[in-house]
C-alpha positions as a printed NumPy array, in Angstrom:
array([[-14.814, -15.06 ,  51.973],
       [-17.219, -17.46 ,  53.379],
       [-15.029, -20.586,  51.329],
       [-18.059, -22.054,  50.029],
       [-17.75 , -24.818,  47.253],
       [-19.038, -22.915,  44.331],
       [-22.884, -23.984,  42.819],
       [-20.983, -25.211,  39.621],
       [-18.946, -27.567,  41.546],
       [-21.409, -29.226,  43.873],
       [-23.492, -29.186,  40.711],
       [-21.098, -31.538,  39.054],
       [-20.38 , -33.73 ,  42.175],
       [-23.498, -34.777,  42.314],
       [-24.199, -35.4  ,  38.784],
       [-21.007, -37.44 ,  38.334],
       [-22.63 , -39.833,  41.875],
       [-25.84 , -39.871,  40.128],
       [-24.436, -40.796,  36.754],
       [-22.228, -43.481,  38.028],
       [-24.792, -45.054,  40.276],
       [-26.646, -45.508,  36.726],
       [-23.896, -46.709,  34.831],
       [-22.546, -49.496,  37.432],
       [-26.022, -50.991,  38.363],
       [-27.006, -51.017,  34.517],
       [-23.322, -52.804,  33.692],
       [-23.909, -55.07 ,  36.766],
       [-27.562, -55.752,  36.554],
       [-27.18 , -56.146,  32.491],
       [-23.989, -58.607,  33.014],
       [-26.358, -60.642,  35.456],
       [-28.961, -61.149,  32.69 ],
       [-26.844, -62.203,  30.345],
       [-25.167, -64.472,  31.979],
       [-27.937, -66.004,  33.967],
       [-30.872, -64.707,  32.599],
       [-34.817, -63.863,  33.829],
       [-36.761, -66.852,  34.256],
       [-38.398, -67.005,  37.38 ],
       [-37.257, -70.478,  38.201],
       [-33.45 , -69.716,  37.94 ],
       [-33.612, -66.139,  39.947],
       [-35.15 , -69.241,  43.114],
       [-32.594, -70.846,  43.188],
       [-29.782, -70.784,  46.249],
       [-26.933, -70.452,  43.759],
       [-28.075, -67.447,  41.35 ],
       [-29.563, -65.748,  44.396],
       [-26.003, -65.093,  46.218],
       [-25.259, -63.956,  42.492],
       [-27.882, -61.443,  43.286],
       [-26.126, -60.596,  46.574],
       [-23.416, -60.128,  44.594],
       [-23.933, -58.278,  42.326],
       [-25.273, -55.57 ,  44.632],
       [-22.535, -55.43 ,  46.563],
       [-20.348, -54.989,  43.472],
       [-22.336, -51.939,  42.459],
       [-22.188, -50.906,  45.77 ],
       [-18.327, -51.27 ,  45.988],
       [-17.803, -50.161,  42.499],
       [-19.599, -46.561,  43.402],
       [-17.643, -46.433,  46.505],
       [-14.05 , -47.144,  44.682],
       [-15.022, -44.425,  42.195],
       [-15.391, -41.858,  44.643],
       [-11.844, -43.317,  47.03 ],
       [ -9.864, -42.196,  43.864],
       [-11.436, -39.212,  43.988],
       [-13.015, -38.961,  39.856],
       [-15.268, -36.787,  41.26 ],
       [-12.797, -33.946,  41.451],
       [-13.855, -30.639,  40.248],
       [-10.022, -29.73 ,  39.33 ],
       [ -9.812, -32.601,  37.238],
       [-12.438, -32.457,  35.298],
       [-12.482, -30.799,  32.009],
       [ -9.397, -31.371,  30.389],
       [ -6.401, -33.798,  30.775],
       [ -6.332, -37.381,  30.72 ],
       [ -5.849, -37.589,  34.689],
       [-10.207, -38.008,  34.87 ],
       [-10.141, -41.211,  32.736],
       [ -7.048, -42.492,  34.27 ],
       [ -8.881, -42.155,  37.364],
       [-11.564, -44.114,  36.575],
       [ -9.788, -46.949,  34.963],
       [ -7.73 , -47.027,  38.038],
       [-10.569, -47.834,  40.287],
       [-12.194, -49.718,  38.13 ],
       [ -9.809, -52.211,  37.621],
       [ -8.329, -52.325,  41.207],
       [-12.013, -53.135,  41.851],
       [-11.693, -56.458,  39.499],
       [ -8.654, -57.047,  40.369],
       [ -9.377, -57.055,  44.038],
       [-12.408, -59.648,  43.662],
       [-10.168, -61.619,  41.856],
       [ -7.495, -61.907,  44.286],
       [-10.452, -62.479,  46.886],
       [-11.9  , -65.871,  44.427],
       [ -8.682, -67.071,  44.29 ],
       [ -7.763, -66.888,  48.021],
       [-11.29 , -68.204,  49.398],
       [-11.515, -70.432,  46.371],
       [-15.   , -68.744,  45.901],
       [-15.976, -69.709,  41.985],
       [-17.046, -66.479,  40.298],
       [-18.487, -66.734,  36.905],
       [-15.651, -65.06 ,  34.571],
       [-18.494, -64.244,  31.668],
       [-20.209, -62.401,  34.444],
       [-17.395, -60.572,  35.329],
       [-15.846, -60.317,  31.349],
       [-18.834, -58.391,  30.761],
       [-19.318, -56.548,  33.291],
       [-16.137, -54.602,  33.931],
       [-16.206, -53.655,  30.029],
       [-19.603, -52.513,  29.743],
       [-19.119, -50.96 ,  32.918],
       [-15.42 , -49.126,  31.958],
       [-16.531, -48.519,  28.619],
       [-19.839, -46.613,  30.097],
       [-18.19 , -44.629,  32.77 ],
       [-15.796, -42.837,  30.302],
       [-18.391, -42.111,  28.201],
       [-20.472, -40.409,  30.862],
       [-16.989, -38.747,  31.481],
       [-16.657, -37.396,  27.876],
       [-20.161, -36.082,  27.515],
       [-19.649, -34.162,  31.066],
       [-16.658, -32.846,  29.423],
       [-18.64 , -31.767,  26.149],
       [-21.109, -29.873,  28.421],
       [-18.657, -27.986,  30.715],
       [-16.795, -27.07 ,  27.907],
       [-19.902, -25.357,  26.06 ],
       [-20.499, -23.817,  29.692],
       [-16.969, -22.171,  30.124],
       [-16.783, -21.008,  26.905],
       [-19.673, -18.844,  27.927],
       [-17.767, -18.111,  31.187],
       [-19.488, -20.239,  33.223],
       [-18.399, -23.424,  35.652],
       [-15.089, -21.94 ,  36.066],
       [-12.48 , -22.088,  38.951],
       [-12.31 , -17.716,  39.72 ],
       [ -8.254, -17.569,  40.258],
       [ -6.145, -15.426,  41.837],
       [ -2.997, -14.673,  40.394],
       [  0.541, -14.338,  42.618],
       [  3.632, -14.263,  41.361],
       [  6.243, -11.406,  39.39 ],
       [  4.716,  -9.292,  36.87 ],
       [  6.393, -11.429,  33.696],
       [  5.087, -14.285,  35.271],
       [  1.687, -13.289,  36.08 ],
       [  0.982, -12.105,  33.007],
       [  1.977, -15.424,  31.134],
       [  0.19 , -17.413,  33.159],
       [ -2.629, -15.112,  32.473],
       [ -2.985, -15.211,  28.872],
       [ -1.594, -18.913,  28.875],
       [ -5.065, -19.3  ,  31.122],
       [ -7.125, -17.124,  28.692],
       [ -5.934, -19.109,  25.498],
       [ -7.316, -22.796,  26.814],
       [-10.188, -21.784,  28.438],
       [-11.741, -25.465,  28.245],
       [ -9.837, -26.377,  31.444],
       [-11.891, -24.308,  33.707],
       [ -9.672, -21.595,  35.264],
       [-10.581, -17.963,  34.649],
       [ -7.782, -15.254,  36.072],
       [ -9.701, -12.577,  37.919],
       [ -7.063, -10.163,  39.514],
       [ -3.3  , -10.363,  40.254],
       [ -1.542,  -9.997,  43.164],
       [  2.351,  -8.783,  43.1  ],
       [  3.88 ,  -9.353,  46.253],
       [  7.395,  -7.011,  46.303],
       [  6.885,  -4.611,  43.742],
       [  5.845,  -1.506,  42.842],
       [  2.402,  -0.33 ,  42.906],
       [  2.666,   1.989,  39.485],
       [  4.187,  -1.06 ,  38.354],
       [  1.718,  -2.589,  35.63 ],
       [  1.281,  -5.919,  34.454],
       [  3.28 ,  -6.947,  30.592],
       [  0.601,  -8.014,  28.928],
       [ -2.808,  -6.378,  26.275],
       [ -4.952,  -8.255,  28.462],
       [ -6.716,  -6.169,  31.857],
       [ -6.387,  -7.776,  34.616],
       [ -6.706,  -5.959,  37.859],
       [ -3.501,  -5.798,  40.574],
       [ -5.157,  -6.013,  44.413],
       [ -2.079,  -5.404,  46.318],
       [  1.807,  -5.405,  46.687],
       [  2.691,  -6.844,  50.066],
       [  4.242,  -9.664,  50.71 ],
       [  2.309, -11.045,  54.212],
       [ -0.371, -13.666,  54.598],
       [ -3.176, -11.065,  55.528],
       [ -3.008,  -8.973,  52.5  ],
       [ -3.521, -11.775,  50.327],
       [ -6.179, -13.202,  51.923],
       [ -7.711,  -9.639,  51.497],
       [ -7.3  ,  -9.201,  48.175],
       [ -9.04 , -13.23 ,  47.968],
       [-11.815, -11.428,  49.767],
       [-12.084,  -8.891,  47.31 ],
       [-12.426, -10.694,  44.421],
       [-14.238, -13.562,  45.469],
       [-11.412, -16.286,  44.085],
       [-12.133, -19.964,  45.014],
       [ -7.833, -20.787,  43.675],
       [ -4.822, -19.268,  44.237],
       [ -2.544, -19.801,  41.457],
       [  0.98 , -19.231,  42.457],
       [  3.592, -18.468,  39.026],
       [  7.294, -17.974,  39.301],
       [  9.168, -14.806,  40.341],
       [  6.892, -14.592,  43.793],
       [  8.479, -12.87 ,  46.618],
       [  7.345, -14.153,  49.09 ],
       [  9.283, -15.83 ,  51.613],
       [  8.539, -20.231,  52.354],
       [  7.119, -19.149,  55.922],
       [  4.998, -16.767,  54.369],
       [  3.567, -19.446,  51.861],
       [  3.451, -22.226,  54.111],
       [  0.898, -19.911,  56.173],
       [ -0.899, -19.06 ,  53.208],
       [ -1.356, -22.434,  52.346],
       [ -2.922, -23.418,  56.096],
       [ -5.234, -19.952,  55.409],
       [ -6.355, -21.485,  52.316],
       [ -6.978, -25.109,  53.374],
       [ -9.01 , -23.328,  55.932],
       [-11.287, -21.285,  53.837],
       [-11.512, -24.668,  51.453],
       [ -9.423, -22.405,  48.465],
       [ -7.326, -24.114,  46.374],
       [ -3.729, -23.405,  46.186],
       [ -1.872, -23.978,  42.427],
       [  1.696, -23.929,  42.293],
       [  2.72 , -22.661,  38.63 ],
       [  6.614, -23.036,  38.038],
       [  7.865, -21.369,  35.074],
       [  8.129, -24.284,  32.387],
       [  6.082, -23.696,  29.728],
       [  5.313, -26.571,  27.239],
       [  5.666, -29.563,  29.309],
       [  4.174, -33.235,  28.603],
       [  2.876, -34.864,  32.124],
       [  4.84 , -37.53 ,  31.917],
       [  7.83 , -35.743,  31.994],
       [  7.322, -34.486,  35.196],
       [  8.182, -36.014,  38.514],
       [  8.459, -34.666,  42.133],
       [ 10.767, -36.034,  44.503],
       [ 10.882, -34.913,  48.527],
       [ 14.041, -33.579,  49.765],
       [ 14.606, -31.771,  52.999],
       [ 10.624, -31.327,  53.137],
       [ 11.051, -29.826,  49.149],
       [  9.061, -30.963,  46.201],
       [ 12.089, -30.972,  43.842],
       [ 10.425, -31.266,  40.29 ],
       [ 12.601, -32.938,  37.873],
       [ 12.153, -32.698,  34.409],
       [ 13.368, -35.596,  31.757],
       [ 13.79 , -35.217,  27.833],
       [ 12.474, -37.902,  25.879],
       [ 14.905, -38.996,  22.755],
       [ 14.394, -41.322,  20.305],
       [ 17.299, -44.143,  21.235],
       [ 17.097, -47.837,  20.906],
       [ 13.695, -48.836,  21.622],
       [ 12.241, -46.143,  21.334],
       [ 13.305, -45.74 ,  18.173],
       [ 13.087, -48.883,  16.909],
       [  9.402, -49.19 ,  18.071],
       [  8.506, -46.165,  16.668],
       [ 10.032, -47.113,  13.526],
       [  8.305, -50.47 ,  13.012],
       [  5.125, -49.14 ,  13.721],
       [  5.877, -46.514,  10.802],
       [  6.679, -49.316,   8.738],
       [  3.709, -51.213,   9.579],
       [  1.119, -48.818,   9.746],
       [  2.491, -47.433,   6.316],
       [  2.541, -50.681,   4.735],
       [ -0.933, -51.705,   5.53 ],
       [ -2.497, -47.909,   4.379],
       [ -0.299, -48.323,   1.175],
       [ -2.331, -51.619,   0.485],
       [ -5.36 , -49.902,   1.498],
       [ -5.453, -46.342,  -0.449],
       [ -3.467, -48.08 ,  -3.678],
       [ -6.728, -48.262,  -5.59 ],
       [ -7.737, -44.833,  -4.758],
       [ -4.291, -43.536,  -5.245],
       [ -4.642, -45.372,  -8.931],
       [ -7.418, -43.244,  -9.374],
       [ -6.273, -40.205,  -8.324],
       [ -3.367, -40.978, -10.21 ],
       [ -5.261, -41.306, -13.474],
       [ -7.396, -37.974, -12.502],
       [ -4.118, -35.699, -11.881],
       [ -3.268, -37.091, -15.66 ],
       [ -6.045, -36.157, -17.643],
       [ -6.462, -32.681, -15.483],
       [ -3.908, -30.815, -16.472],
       [ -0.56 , -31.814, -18.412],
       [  2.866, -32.443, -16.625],
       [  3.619, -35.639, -14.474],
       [  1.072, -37.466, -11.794],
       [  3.851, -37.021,  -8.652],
       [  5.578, -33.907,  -8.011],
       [  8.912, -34.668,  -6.416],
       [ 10.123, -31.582,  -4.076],
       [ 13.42 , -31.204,  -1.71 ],
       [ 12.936, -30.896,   1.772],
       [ 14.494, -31.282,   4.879],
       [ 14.687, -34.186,   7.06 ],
       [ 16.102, -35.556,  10.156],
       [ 19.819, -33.815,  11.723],
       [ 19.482, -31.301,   8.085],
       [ 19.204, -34.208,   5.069],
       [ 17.723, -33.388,   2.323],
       [ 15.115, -36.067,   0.694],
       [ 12.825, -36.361,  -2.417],
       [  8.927, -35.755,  -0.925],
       [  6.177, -37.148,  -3.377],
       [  3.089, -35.57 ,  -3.315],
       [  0.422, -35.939,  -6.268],
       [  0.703, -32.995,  -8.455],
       [ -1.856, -30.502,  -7.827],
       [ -0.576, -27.14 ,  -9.478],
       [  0.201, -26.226, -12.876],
       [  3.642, -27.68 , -14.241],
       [  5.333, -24.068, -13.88 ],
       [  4.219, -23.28 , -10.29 ],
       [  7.611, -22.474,  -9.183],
       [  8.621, -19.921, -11.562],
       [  5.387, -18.304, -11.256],
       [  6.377, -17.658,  -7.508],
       [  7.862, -14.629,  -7.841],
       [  4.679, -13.248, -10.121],
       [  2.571, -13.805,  -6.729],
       [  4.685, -12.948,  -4.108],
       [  2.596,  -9.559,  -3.22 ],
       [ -0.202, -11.994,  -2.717],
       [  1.113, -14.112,  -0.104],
       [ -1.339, -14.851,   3.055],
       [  1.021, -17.088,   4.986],
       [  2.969, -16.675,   7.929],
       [  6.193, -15.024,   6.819],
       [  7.974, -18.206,   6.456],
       [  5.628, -20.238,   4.716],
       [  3.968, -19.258,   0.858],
       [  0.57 , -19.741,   1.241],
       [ -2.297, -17.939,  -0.882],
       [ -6.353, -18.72 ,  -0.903],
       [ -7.534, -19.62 ,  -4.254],
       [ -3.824, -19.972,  -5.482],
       [ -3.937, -19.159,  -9.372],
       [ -1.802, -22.384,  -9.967],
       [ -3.885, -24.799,  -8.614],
       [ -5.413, -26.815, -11.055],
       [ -9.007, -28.042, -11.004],
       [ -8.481, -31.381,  -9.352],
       [ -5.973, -30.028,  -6.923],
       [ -7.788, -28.017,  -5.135],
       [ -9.879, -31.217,  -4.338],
       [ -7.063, -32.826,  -3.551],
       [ -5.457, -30.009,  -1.38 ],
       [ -8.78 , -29.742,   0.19 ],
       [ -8.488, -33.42 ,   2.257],
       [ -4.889, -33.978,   1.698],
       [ -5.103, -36.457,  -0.818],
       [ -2.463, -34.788,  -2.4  ],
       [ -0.209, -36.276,   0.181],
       [ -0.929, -40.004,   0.134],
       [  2.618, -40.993,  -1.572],
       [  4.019, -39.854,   1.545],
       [  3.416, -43.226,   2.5  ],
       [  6.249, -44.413,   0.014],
       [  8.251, -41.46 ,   1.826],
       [  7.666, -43.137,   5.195],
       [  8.107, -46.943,   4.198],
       [ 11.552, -45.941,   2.991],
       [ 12.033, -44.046,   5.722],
       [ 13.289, -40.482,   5.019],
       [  9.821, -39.597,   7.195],
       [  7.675, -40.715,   9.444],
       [  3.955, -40.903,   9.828],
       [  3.453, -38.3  ,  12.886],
       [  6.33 , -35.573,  13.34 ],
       [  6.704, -31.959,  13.009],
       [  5.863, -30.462,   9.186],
       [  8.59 , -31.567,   6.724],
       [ 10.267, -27.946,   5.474],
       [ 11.814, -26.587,   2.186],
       [ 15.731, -26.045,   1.996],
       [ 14.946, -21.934,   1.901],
       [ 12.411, -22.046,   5.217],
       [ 15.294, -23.609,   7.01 ],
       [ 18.081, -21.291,   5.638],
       [ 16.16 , -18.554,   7.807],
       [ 15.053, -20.53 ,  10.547],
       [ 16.351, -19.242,  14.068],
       [ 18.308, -21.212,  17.015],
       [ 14.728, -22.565,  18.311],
       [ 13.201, -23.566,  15.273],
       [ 16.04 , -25.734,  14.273],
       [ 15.075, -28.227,  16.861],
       [ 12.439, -29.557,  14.809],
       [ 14.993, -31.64 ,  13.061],
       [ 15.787, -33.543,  15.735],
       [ 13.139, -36.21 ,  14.45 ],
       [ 12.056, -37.359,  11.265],
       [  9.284, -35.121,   9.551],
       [  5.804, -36.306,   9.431],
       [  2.77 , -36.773,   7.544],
       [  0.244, -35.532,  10.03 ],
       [  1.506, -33.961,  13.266],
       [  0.122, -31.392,  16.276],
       [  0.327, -28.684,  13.117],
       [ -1.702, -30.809,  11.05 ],
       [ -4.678, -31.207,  13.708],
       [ -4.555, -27.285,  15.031],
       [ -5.144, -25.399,  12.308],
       [ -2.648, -26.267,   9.354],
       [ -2.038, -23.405,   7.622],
       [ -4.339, -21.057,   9.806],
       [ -1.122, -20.968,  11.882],
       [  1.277, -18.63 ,  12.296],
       [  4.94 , -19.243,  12.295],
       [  5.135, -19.219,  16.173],
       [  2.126, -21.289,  16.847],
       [  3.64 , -23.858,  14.075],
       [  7.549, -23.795,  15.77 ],
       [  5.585, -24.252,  19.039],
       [  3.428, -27.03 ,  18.329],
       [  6.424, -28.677,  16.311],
       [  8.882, -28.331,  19.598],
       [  6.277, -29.419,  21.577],
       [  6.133, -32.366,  20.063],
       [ 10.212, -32.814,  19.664],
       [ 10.168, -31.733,  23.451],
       [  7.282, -34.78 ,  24.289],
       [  7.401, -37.299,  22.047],
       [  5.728, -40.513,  22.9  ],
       [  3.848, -43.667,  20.866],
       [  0.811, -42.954,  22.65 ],
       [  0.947, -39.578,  21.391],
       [  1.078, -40.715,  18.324],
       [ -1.627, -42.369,  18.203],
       [ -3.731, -39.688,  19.651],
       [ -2.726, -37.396,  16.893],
       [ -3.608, -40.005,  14.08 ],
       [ -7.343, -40.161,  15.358],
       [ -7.194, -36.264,  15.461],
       [ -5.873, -36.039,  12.143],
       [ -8.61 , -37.749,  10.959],
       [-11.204, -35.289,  11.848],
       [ -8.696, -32.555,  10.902],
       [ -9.047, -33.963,   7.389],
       [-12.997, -34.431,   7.28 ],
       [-13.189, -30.929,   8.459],
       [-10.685, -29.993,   5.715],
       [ -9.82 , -26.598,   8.1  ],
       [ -6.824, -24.493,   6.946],
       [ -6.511, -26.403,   3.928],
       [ -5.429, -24.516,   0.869]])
């Protein structure tokens, strides 16, 4: 393998330098105009001429910092929140740096030249970041701008990583063979998915072979590889050599970034692995943001909610809220208020419609449900249905973002796994809510709801209220 930098990734490179040139001289050039502005006489005079000086230099050094913190990556870029990071980072080392620098040499920069700068500038950069993203993400979809990876590791292993790969295809890595070092060679891979096996032996040369063979431009490592630490420290020089990446996947499945941390010992990356829980400020900030963010959107919706209120009564008869058990935090049980959008005898016509059931196997969930009356179905449609919630989380028996509050007979059958969901308080909106809602199946929804038990943080929170948002425009799996 000649260990060329594939077209798609020198592609990129250089429209990420192009785009950021353009970007940090129209931020710079656009702050200098605002603050100073055109006239002829001002740009002749010594003063706003070393602002000119300046201000090229700052571009200069601004284009230069983005590329030291390597945002240019190709492995970063795609998914993950490590591309923005990057660019913030540099960005505001960059500020923070000429800052420093004033103060020192007492050199008196104009701060409304640099307040709007560094904004415009910031704000501008991620945005050429996110509409990158939107275009390799239309390409890989079609197969295209993708790392080509070969897979090493056990059987098991290889084939989760491979259909772990397969399923989240917007990150840019596209399994093209395996390679099993230490087994078998009628020994087949556990997994629907075809996916060719190259070779069995565990020495440097044969895998560099089989890297020939297929053309791969990454070598992703997964758990269970016998190979011995000599034989991998070689690889990796082989690698480095032919300019192939090297991807170490461990066998942890399910993992938040943030919980993850290596340490050195004995020349070992140790990775160490920490479990978030919800203990004294953590909890308490989490709660007073429920309490606040509930409060206000109570305020907020409680004219519409007096109108849906009044809708719900002259629909159909029976009461405006529908009051249902369901479990909450460590197994209590609590009163949920939703607004009414069946008939008043839903529940005992269950057992009528039971053949009829399109859920999951856990949850009851039919299309055009017979029971629904004419204004629930609107309401189901954008969740409306659920905006008394909000009393549920002011009192706080839930919470605005957790994993989907259940009934008392869904957690009579859950399993050992499943029960972890009630180690926080259920939530209005939550990962469930945003990936499909009741398009899910019972695994994908335990999943999602331990992955969010498993990685809880504020900021995730947040990110799942703007997606729930969209979620409930696009009304998808609603029913």
């Amino acid at each position: 393998m000649s260990g060329s930098i594939p077209d798609w990734r020198a592609k990129t490179a250089r429209i990420l330098r192009i785009v950021d040139a353009f970007i940090v001289m129209w931020a710079v050039t656009g702050a200098y105009v605002v603050r100073f502005g055109i006239e002829p006489d001002v740009v002749s005079s010594r003063q706003d001429l070393a602002y000119l000086w300046f201000s090229m230099m700052l571009a200069i050094a601004w284009w230069l910092m983005l590329g030291a913190w390597n945002t240019r990556q190709s492995r970063i870029l795609g998914s993950g929140p490590d591309e923005y990071k990057r660019v913030a980072a540099a960005s505001l080392w960059l500020f923070g740096l000429v800052a420093i620098v004033s103060y020192v040499f007492r050199i008196d920069t104009a701060r409304g030249y640099v307040g709007i700068a560094l904004p415009v500038g910031l704000v501008g950069l991620l945005l050429g970041r996110w509409l990158l993203r939107q275009h390799l993400s239309v390409h890989r979809l079609k197969g295209s701008s993708m790392h080509r990876l070969l897979l090493v590791g056990g059987p098991s292993a290889v084939a989760h990583l491979n259909s772990s790969l397969k399923g989240a295809r917007h990150a840019g890595y596209e399994p093209i063979a395996a390679y099993i070092p230490g087994s078998s060679p009628d020994q087949r891979l556990e997994t629907g998915l075809s996916l060719p096996v190259l070779g069995h032996e565990p020495d440097t040369s044969s895998i560099l072979r089989a890297i020939d063979q297929c053309r791969a431009d990454a070598v992703a490592v997964s758990a269970g590889v016998q190979l011995h630490p000599q034989t991998l420290r070689h690889l990796g020089w082989e690698l480095a050599a032919r300019n192939v990446g090297l991807i170490m996947a461990p066998a942890l499945t399910d993992i938040a970034g943030p919980r993850i941390h290596t340490q050195q010992v004995a020349g070992l990356p140790l990775i160490h692995v920490t479990t978030p829980t919800l203990e004294g400020g953590q909890r308490v900030a989490k709660r007073l943001f429920d309490v606040i963010v509930s409060a206000i959107l109570i305020i907020v919706t409680l004219p519409l909610m007096a109108v849906l209120a009044i809708l719900v009564k002259f629909d159909s008869a029976g009461p405006v809220l529908f009051r249902q058990e369901r479990v909450g935090q460590g197994g209590s049980v609590f009163a949920m208020l939703k607004f009414r959008s069946m008939v008043v005898d839903a529940e005992k016509q269950l057992a009528d419609l039971a053949h009829r059931d399109e859920g999951n196997g856990i949850l009851f969930k039919i299309k055009n449900d017979p029971r629904v009356t004419r204004i629930g179905g609107l309401l189901r449609k954008y969740s409306l249905d659920e905006l008394p919630q909000l009393f549920n989380i002011f009192a706080g028996s839930m919470s605005l973002v957790g994993p989907r509050p259940p009934l008392p007979r869904e957690v009579a059958g859950y399993e050992h796994d499943a029960r972890r969901r009630l180690l926080v308080k259920p939530g209005l909106t939550g990962l469930w809510q945003v990936s499909g809602r009741s398009n899910l199946s019972w695994q994908d929804s335990v999943r999602l709801d331990l992955y969010y038990v498993e990685n809880w943080s504020l900021a995730g929170d947040l990110v799942i209220i703007l997606r729930t948002v969209r979620a409930v425009f696009h009304s998808t799996g609603a029913y």
